[in-house]
N, C-alpha and C positions, 0 to 999 in steps of 0.2 A: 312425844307420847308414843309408847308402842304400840301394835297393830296387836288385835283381842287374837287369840289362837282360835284358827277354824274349825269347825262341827268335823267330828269322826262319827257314823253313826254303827250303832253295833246292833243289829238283828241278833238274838238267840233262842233257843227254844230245842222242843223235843223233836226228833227224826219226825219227817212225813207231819210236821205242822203247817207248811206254807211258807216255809220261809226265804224259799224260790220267789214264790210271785209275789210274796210284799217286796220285795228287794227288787226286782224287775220294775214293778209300780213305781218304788219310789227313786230308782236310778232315773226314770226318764221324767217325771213328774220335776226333779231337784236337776239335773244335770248331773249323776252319781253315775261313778264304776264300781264295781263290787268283785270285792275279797275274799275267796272262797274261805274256810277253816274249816274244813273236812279231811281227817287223817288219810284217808282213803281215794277221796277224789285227785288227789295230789299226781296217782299217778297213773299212767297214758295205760291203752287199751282195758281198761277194767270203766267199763260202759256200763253193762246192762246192771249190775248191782251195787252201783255207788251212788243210783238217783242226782245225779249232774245234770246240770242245766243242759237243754238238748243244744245243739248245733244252733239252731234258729234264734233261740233265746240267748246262748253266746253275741249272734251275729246286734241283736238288739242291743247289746250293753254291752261294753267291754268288761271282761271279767280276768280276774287274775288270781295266781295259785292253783290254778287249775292243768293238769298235764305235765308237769313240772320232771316229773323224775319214770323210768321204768319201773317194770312190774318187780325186777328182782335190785334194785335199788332200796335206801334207807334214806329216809326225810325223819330226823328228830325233831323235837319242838321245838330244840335251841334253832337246826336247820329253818324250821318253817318261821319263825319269829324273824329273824335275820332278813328273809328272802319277804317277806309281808312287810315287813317296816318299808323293805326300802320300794315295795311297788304301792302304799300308800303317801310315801313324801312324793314319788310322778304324779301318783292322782292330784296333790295338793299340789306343787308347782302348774299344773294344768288348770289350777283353780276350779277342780270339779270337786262333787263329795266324794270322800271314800266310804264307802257300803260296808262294815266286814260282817256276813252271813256265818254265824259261828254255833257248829254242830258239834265241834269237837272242844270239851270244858279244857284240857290241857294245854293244846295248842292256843287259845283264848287265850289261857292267864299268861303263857309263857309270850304273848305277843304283846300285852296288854302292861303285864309286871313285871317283864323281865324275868331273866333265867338265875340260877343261882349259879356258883362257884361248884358244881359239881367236882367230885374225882375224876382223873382222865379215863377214857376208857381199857376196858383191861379185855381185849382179845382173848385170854388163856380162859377167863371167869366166864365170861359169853359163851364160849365154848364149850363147856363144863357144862352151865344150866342147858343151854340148847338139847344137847344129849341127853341131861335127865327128860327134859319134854319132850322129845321120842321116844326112851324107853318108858315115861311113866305116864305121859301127858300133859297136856298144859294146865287141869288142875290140879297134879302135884305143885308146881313151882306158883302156883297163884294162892295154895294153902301152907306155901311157906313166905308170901309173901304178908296174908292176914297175921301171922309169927308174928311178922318182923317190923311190918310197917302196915298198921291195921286200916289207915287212913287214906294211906294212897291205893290198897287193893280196893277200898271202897269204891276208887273213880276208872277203877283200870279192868277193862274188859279181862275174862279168865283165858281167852282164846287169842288177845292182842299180845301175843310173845314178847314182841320188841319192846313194849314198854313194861311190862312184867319184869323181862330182865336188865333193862335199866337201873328199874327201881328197885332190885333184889343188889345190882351191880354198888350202885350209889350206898346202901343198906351196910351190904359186907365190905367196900374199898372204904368208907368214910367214917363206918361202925354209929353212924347217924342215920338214921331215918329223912327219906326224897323228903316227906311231907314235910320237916321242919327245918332241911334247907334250903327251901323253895321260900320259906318267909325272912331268910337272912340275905342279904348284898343282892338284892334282883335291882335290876335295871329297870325302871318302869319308862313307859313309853310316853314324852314330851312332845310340848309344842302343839295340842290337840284338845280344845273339849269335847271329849265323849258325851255320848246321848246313848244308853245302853236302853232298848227296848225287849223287853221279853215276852213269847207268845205262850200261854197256857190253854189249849185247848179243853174241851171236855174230853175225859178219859177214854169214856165209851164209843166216844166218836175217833175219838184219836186212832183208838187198836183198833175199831171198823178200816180206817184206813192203812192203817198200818197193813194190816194183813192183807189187806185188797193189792195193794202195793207189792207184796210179796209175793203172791200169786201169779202177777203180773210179771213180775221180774222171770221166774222161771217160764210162763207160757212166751214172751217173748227170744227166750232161747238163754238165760245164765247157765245151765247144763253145758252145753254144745262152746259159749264163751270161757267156760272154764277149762274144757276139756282142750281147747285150743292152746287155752294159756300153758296150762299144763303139758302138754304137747313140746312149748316151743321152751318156754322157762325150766320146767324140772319143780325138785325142791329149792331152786332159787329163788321161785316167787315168792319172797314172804309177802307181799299183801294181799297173798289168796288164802290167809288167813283170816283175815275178815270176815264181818256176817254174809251170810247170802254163800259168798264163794266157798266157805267152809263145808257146809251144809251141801251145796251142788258138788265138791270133791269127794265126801261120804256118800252122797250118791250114784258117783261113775264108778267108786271103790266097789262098790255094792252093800256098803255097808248100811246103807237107808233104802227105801223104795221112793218113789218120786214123791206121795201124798207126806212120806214119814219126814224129806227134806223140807219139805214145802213147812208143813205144821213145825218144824225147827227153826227154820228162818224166822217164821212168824212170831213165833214165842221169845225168841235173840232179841228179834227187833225190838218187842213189846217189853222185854228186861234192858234193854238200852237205854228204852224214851225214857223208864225210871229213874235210869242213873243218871241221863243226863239231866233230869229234872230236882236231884239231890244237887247236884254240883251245881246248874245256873241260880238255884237258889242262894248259894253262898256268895254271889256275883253281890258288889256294892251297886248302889244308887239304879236299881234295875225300875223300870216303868212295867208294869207286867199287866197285858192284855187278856181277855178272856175273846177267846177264840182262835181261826185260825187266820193264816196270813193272806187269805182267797178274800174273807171275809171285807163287801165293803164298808159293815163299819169298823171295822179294825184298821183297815187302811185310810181312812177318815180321819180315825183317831191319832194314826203314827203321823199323816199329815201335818195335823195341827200339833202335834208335839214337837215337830221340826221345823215347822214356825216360826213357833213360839221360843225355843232354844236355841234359833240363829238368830231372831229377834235380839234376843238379849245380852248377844256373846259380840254383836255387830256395834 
């Protein structure tokens, strides 16, 4: 008789729900490592505005995907799927749970469903749109991306370049649209039953923290951490294209003033949590909590939902 496949559990939910400390809670409560899935936290010295687990909280839980590549480096999804599979089969050889804490809906599916048969990549085409988004901006190439593929600009930030141009890449090399090669030849991820939980906060409360959060980010110094980065990297860093650091490089430009960066972060953030909360919803078989991850009846409840799901899978 075979052995039942072990619990993968999947935390998701919107920026600044909690989903840090439910994931903390429930690594040490179950014996779990946890998987980061955040585009951003992926890579080293980008600190103060990627909300990563701090140092101490690392040291509490071993945590993986985190740090992974430099500032002027590229982790795709196929990348990050690849490199999370194989530091969740360690966790299950060690016979511990794997946590994956997933912020990021593309990186999810592509970890979760597998990747599609993409075209290979075409240097000369990258190069091409990159240049238009200097001269025109990144919402030129994000209102030729709603053209072309109405479905993927839905999930893909207007300021997230590298996957903008992916999916514009995949679009014109395949004359097929990301979004509907993404449901053909994907690989899904075996050998695991998922327990996918999702947190819904209240709104109100939500962008109260959100914003408090982004305040925070800049009075602890993302200014001064950008300006370094920038400093040391150039226009190499693409992942100071991201929320937060965008908005602090419009600021050293001079092109915002500190309140008008700040109130911009804040607004990015608050159109993210949206988006990601369009996308986790399309997520199958989700358990979806009302609250936040701090929350101890929420963490109550994730308890007894992982119980109850190794209960039955045991």
């Amino acid at each position: 008789m075979s052995r039942p496949d072990p619990l993968l559990l999947v935390l998701l939910g919107p920026t600044a729900s909690g989903k840090t400390s439910l994931a903390l809670a429930l690594a040490e409560e179950f014996h779990g490592e946890i998987v980061s899935c955040d585009s951003v936290a992926l890579y080293r010295e980008l600190e103060i505005g990627t909300a990563k687990p701090s140092l101490e909280e690392r040291r509490r839980v071993p945590h993986h995907m985190i740090d992974i590549a430099g500032p002027e480096e590229q982790v795709t999804a196929g990348d990050y799927s690849r490199l999370a599979r194989a530091a969740i089969q360690g966790i299950r050889d060690r016979a511990h749970l794997p946590i994956v804490v997933g912020g990021t809906g593309l990186y999810l599916r592509a970890l979760l469903e597998g990747l599609f048969a993409g075209p290979p990549r075409s240097e000369e085409l990258r190069t091409r749109l990159r240049e238009r988004s200097v001269q025109r901006g990144p919402e030129y190439l994000h209102r030729m991306l709603r053209r072309l593929d109405p479905e993927a600009a839905r999930s893909i930030h207007t300021n997230d370049i590298s996957k903008v141009i992916r999916a514009l890449e995949v679009r014109i090399s395949s004359r097929t649209p990301m979004t509907v090669s993404w449901r053909e030849g994907r690989d899904p991820l075996r050998g695991f039953s998922i327990l996918r939980i999702g947190l819904n906060p209240p709104r109100e409360e939500l962008y109260r923290r959100i914003n408090a959060r982004a305040k925070e980010m800049f009075r602890r110094g993302l200014a001064e951490e950008t300006r370094a980065l920038l400093a040391k990297y150039g226009d190499a860093a693409r992942a100071l294209g991201s929320l937060g650091y965008k908005q602090a490089s419009q600021y050293l430009d001079g092109g915002l003033s500190l309140q008008e960066a700040i109130n911009a972060t804040q607004q990015g953030h608050r159109n993210y949590a949206k988006r990601q909360m369009t996308w986790f919803r399309r997520e199958p078989n989700v358990h979806w909590l009302t609250g936040f991850g701090d929350d101890d009846l929420v963490i109550q409840q994730v308890n007894e939902l992982v119980r109850v799901t190794a209960a039955k899978i045991e």
